[in-house]
PDB file of N, H, CA, C and O in Angstrom:
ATOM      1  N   UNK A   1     -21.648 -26.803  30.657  1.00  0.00           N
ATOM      2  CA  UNK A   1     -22.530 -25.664  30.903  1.00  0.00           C
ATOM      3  C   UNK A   1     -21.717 -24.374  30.969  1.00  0.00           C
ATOM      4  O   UNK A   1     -22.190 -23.377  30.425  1.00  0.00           O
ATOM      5  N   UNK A   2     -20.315 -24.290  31.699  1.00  0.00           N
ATOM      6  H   UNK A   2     -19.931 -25.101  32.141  1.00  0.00           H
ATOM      7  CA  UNK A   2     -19.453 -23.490  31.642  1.00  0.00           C
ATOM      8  C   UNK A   2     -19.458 -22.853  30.318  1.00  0.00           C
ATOM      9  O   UNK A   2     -19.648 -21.653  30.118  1.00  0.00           O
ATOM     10  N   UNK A   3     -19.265 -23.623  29.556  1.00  0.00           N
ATOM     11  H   UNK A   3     -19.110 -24.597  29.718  1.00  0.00           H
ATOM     12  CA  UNK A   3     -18.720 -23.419  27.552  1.00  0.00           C
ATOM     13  C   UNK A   3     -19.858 -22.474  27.145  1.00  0.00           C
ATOM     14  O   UNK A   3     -19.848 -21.342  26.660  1.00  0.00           O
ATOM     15  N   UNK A   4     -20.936 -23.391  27.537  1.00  0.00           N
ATOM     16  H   UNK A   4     -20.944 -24.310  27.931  1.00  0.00           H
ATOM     17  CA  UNK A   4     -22.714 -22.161  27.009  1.00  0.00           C
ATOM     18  C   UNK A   4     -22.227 -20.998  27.486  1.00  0.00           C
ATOM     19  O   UNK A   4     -21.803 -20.121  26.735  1.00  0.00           O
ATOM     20  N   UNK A   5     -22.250 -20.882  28.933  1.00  0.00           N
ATOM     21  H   UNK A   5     -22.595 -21.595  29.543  1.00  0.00           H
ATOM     22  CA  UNK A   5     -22.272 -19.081  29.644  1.00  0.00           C
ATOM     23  C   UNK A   5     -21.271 -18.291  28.712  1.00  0.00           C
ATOM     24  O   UNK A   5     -21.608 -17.317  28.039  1.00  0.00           O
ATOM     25  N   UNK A   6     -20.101 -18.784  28.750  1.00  0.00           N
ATOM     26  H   UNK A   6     -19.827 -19.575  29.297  1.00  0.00           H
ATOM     27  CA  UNK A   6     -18.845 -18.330  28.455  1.00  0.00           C
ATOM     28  C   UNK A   6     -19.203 -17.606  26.561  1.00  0.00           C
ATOM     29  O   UNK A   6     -19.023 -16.560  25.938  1.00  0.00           O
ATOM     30  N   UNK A   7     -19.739 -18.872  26.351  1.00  0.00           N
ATOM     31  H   UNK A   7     -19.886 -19.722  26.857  1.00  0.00           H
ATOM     32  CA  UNK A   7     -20.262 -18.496  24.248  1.00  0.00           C
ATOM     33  C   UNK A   7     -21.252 -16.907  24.252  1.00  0.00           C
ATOM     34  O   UNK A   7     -21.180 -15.904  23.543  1.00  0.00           O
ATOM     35  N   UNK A   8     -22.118 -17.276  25.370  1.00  0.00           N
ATOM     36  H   UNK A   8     -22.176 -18.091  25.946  1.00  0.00           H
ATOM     37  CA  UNK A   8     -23.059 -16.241  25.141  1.00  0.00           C
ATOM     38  C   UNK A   8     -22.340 -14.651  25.445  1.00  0.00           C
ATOM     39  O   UNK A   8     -22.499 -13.524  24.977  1.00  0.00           O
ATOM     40  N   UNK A   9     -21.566 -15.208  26.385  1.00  0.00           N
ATOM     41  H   UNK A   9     -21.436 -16.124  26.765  1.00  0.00           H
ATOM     42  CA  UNK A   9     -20.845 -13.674  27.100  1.00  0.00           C
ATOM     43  C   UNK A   9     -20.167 -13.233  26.089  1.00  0.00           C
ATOM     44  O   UNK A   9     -20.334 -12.057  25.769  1.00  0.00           O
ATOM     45  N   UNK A  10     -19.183 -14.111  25.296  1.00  0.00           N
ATOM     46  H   UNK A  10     -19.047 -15.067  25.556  1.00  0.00           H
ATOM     47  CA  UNK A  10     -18.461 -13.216  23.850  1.00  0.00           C
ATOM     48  C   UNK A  10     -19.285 -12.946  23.166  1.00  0.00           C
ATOM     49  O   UNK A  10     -19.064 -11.808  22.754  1.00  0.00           O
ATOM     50  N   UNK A  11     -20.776 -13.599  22.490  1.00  0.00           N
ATOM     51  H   UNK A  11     -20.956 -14.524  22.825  1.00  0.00           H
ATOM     52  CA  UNK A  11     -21.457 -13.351  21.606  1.00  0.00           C
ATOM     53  C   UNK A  11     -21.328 -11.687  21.822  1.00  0.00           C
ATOM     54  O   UNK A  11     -20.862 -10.755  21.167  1.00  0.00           O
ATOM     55  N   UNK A  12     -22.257 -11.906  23.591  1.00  0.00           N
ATOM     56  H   UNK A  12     -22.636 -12.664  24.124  1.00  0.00           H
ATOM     57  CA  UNK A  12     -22.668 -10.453  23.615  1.00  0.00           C
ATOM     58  C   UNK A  12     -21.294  -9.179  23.284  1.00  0.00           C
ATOM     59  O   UNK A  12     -21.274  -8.219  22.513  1.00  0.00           O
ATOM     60  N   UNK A  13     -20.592  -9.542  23.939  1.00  0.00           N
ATOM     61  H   UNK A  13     -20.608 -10.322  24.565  1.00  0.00           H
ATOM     62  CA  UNK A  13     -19.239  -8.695  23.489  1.00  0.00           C
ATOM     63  C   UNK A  13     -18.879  -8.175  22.140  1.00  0.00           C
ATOM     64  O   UNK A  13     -18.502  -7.014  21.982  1.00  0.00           O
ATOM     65  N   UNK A  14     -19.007  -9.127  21.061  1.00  0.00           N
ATOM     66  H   UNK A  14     -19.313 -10.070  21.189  1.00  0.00           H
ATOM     67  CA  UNK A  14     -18.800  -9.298  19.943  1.00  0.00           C
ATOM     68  C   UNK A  14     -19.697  -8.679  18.909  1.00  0.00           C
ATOM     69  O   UNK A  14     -19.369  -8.326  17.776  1.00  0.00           O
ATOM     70  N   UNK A  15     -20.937  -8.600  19.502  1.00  0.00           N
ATOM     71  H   UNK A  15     -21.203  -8.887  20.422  1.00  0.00           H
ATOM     72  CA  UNK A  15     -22.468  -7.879  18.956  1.00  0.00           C
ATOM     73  C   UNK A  15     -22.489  -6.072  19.564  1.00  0.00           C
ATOM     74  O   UNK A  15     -23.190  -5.170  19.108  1.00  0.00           O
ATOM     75  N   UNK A  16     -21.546  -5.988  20.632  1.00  0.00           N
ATOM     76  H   UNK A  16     -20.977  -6.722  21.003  1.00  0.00           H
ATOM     77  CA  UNK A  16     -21.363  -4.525  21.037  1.00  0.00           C
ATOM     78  C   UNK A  16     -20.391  -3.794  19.849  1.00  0.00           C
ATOM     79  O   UNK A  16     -20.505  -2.594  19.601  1.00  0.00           O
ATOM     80  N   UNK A  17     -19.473  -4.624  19.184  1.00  0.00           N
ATOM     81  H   UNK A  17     -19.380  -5.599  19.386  1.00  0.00           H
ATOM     82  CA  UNK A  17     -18.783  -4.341  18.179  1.00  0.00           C
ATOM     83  C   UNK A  17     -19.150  -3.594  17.058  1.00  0.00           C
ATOM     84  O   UNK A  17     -18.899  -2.449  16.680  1.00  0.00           O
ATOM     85  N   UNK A  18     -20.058  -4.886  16.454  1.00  0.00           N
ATOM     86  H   UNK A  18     -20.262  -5.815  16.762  1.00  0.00           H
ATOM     87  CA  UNK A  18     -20.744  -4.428  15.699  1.00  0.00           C
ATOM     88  C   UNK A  18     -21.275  -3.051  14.860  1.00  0.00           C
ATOM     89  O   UNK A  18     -22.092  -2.485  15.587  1.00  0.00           O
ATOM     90  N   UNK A  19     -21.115  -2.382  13.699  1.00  0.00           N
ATOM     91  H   UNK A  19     -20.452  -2.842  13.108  1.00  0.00           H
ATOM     92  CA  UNK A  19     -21.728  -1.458  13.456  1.00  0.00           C
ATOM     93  C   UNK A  19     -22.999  -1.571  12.751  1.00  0.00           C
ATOM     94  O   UNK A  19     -22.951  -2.253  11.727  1.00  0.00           O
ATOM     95  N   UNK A  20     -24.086  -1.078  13.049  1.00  0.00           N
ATOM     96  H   UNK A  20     -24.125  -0.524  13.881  1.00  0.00           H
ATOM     97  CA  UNK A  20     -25.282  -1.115  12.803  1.00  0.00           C
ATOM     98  C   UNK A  20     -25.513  -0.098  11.540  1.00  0.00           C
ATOM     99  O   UNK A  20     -25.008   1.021  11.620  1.00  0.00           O
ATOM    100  N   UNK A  21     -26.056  -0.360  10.700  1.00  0.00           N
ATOM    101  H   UNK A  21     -26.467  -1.270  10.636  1.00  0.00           H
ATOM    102  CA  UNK A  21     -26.941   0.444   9.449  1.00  0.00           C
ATOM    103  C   UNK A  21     -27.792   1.371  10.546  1.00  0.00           C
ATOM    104  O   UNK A  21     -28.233   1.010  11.637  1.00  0.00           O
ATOM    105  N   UNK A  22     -27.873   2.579   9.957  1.00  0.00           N
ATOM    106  H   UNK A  22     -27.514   2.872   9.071  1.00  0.00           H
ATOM    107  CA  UNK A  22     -29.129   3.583  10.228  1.00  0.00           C
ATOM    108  C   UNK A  22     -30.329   3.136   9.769  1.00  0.00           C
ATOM    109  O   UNK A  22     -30.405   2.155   9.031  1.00  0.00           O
ATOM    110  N   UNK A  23     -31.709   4.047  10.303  1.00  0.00           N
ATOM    111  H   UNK A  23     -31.647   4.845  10.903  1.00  0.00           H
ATOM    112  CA  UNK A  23     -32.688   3.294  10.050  1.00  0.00           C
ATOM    113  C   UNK A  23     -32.773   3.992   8.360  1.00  0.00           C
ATOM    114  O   UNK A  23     -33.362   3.217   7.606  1.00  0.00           O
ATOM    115  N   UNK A  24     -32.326   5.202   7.718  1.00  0.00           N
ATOM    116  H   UNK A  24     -31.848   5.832   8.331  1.00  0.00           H
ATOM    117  CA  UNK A  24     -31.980   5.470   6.323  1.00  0.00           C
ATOM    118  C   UNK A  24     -31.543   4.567   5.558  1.00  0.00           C
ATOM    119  O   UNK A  24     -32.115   3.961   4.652  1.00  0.00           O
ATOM    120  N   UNK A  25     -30.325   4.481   6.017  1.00  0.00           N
ATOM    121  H   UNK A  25     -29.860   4.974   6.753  1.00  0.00           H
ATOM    122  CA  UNK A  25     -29.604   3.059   5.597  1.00  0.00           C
ATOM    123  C   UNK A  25     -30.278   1.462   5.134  1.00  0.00           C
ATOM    124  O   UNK A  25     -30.077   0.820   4.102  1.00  0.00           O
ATOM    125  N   UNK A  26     -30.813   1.256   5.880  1.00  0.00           N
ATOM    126  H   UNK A  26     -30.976   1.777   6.717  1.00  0.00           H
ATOM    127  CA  UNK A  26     -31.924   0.126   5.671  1.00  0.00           C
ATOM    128  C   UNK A  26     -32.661   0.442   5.148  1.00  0.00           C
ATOM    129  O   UNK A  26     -32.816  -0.242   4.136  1.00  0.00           O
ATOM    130  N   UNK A  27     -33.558   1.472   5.287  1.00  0.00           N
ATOM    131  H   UNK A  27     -33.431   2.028   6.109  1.00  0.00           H
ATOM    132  CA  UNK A  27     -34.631   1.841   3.838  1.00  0.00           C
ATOM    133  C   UNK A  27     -34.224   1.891   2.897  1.00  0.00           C
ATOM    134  O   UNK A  27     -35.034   1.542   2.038  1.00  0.00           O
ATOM    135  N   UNK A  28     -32.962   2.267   2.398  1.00  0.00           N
ATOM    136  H   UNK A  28     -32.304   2.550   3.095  1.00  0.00           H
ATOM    137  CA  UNK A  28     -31.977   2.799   1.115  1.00  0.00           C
ATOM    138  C   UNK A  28     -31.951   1.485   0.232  1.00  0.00           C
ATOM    139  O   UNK A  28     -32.523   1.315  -0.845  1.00  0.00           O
ATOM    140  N   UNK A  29     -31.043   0.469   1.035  1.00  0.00           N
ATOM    141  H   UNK A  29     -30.579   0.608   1.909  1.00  0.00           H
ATOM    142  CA  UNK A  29     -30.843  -0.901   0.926  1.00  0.00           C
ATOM    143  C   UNK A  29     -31.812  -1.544   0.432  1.00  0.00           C
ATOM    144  O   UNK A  29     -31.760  -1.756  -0.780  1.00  0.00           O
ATOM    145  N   UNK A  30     -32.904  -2.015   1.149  1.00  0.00           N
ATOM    146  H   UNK A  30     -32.946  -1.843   2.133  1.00  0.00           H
ATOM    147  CA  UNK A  30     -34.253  -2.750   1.030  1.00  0.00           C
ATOM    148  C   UNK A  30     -35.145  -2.009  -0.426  1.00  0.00           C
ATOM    149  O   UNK A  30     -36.064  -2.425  -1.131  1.00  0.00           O
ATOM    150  N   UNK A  31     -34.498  -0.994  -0.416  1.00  0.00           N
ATOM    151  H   UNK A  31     -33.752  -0.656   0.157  1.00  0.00           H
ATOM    152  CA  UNK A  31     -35.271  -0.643  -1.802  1.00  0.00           C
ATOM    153  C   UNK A  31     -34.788  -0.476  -3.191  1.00  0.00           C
ATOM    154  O   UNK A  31     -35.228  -0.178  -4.301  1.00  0.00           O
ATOM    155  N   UNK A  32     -33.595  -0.829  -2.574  1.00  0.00           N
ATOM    156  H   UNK A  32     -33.237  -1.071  -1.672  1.00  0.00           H
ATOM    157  CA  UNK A  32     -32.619  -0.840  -4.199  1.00  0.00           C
ATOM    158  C   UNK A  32     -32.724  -2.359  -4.338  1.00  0.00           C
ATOM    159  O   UNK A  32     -32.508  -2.641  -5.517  1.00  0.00           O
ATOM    160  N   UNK A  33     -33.023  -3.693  -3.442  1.00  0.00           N
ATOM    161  H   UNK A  33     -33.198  -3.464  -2.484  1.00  0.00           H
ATOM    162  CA  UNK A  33     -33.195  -5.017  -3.254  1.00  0.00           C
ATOM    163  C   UNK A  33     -34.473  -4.849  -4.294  1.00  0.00           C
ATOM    164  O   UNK A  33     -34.313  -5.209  -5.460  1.00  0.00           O
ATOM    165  N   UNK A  34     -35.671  -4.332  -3.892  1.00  0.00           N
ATOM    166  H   UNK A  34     -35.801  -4.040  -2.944  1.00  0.00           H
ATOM    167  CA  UNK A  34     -36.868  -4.355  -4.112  1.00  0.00           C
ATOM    168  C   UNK A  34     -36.703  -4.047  -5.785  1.00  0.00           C
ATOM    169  O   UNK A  34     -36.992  -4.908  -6.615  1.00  0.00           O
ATOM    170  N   UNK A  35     -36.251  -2.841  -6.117  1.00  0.00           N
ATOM    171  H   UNK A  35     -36.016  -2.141  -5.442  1.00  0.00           H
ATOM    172  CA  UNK A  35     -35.931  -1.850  -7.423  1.00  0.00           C
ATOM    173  C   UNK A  35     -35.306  -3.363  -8.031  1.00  0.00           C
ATOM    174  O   UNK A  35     -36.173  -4.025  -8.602  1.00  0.00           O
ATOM    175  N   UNK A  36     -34.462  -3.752  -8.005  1.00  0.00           N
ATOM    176  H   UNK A  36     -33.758  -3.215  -7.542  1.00  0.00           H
ATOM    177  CA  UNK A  36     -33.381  -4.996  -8.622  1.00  0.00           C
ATOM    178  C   UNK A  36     -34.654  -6.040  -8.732  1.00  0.00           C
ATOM    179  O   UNK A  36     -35.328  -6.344  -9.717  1.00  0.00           O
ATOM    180  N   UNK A  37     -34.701  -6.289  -7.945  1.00  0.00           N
ATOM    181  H   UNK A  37     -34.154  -6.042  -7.145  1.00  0.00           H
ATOM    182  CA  UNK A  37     -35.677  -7.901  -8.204  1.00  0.00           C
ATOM    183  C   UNK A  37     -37.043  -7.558  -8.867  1.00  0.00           C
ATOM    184  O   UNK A  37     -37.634  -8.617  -9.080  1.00  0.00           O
ATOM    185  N   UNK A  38     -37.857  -6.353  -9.324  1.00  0.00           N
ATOM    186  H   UNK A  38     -37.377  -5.493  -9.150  1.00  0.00           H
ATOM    187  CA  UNK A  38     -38.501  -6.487 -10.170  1.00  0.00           C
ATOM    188  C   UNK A  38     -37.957  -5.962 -11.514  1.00  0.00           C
ATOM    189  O   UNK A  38     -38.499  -6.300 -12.566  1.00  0.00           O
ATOM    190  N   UNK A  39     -37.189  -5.369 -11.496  1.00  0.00           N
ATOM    191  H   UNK A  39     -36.748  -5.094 -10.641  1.00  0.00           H
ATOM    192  CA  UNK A  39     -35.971  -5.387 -13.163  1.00  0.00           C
ATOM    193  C   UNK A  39     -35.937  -6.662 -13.167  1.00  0.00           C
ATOM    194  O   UNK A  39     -36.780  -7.015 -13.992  1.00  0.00           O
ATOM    195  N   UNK A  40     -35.316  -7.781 -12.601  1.00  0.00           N
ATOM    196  H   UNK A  40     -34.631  -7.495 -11.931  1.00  0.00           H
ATOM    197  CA  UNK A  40     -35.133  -9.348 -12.638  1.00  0.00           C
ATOM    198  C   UNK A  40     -36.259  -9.480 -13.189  1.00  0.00           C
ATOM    199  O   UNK A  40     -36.256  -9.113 -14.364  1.00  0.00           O
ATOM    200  N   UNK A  41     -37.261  -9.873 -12.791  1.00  0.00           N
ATOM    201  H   UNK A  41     -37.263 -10.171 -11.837  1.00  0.00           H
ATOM    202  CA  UNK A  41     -38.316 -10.099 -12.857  1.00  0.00           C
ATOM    203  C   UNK A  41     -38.981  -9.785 -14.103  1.00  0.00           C
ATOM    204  O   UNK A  41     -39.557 -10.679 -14.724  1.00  0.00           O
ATOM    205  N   UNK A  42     -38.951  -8.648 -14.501  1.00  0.00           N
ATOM    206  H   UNK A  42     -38.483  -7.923 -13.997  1.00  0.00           H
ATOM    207  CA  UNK A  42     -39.065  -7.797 -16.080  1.00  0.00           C
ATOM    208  C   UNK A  42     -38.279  -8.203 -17.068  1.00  0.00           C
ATOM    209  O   UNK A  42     -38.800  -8.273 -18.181  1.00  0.00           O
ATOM    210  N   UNK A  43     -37.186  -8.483 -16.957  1.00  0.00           N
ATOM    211  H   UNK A  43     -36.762  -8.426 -16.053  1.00  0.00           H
ATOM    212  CA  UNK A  43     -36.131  -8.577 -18.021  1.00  0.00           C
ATOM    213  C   UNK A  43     -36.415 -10.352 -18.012  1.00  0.00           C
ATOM    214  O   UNK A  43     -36.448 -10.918 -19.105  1.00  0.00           O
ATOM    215  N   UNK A  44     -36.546 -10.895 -17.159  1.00  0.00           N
ATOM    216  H   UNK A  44     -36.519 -10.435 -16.271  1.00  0.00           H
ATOM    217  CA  UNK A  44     -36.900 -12.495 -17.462  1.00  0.00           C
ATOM    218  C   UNK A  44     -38.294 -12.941 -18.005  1.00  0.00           C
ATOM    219  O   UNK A  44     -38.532 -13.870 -18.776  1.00  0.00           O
ATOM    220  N   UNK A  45     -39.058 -12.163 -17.490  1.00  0.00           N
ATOM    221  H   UNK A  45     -38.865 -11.408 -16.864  1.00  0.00           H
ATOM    222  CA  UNK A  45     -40.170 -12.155 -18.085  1.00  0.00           C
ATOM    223  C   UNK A  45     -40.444 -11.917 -19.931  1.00  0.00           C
ATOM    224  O   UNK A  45     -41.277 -12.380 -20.711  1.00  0.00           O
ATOM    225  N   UNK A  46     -39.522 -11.160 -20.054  1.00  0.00           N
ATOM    226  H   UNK A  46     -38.846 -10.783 -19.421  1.00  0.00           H
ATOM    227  CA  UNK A  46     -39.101 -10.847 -21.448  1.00  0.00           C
ATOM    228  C   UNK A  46     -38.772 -11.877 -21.989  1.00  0.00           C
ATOM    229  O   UNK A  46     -39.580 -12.346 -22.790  1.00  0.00           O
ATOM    230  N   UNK A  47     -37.770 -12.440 -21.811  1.00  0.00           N
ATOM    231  H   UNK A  47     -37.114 -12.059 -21.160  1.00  0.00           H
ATOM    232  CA  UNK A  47     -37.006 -13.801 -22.307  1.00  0.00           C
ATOM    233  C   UNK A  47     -37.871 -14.636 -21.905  1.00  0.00           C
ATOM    234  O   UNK A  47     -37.607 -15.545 -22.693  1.00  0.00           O
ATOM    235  N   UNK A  48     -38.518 -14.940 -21.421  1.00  0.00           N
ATOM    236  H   UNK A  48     -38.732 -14.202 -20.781  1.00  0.00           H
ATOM    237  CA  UNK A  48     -39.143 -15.973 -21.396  1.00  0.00           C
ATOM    238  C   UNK A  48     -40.722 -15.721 -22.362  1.00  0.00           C
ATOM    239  O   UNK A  48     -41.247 -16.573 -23.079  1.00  0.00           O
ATOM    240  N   UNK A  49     -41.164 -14.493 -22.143  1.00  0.00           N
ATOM    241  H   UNK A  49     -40.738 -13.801 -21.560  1.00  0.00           H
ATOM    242  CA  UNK A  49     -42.122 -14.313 -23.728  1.00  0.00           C
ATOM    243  C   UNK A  49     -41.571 -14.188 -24.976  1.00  0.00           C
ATOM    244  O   UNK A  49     -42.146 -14.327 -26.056  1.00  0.00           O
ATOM    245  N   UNK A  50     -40.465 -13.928 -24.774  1.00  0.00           N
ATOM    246  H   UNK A  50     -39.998 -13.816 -23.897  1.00  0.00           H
ATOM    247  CA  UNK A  50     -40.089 -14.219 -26.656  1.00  0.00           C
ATOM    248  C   UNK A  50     -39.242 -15.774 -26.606  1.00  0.00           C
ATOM    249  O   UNK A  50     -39.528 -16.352 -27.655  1.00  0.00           O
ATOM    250  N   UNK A  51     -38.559 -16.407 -25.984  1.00  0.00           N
ATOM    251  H   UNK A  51     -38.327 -15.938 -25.132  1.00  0.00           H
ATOM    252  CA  UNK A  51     -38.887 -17.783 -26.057  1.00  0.00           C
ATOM    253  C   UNK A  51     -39.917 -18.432 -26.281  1.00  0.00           C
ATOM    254  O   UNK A  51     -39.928 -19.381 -27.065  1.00  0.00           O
ATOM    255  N   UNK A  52     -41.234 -17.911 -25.446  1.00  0.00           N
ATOM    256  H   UNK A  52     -41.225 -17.140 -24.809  1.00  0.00           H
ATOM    257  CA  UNK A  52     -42.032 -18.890 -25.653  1.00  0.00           C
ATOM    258  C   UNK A  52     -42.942 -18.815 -27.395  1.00  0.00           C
ATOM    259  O   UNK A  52     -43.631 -19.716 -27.873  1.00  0.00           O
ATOM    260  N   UNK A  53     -42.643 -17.484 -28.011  1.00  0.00           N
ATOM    261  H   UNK A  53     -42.084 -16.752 -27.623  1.00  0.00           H
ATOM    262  CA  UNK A  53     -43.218 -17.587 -29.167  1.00  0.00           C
ATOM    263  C   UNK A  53     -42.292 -17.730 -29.885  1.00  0.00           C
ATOM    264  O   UNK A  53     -42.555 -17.795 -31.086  1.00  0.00           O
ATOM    265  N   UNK A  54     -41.083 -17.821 -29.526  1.00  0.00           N
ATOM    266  H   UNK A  54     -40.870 -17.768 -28.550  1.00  0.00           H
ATOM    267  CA  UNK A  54     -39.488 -18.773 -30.840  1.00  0.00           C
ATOM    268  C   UNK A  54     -40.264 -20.529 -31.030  1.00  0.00           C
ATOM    269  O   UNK A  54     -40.384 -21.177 -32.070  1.00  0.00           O
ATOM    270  N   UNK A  55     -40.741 -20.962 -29.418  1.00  0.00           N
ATOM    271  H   UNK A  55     -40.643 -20.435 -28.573  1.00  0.00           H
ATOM    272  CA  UNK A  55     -40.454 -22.366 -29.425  1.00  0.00           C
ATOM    273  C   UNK A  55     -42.171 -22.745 -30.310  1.00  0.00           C
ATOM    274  O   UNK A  55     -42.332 -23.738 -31.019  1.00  0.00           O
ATOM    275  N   UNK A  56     -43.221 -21.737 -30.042  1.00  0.00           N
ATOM    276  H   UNK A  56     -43.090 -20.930 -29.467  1.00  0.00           H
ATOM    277  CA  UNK A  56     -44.436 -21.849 -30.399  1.00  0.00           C
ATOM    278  C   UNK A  56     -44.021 -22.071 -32.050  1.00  0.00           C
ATOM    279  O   UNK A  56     -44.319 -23.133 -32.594  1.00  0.00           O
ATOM    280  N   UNK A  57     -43.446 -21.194 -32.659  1.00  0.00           N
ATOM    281  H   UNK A  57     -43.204 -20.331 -32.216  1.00  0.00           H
ATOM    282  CA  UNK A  57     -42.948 -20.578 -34.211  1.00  0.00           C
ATOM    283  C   UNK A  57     -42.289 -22.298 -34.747  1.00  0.00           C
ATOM    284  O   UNK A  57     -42.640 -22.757 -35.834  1.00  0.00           O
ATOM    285  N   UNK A  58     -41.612 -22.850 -34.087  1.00  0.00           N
ATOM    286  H   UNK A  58     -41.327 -22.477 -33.204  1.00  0.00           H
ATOM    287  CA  UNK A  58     -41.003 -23.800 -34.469  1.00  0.00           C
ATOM    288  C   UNK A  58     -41.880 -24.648 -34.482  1.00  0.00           C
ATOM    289  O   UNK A  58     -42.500 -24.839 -35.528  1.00  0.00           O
ATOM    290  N   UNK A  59     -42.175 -25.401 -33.296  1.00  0.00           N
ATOM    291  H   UNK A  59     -41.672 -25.246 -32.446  1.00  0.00           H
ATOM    292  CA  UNK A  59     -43.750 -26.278 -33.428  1.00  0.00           C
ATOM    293  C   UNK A  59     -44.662 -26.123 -34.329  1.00  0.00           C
ATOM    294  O   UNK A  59     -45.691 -26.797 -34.288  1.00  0.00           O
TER     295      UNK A  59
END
């Protein structure tokens, strides 16, 4: 039980360290995530409609 108290007390220590993103920062982030994964999304979508009329063309 000693070991638990002792873990949590560095956690907390260790989490005071820490530098935190601004709340800018995180909007910035989360939307260049967002921006990226529907480019992904677009550009696969692509390849996968002109695959699917390569593999249609062959059949």
């Amino acid at each position: 039980m000693n070991k638990l108290i002792q873990y949590f007390k560095d956690s907390k220590i260790e989490l005071k360290k820490v530098t935190w993103p601004t709340k800018q920062e995180t909007i910035n982030h989360t939307l260049i995530v967002i921006g990226i994964s529907i480019a992904m999304a677009i550009f696969l979508g692509i390849i996968d409609y002109f695959l699917t009329i390569g593999i249609e063309k062959l059949l």
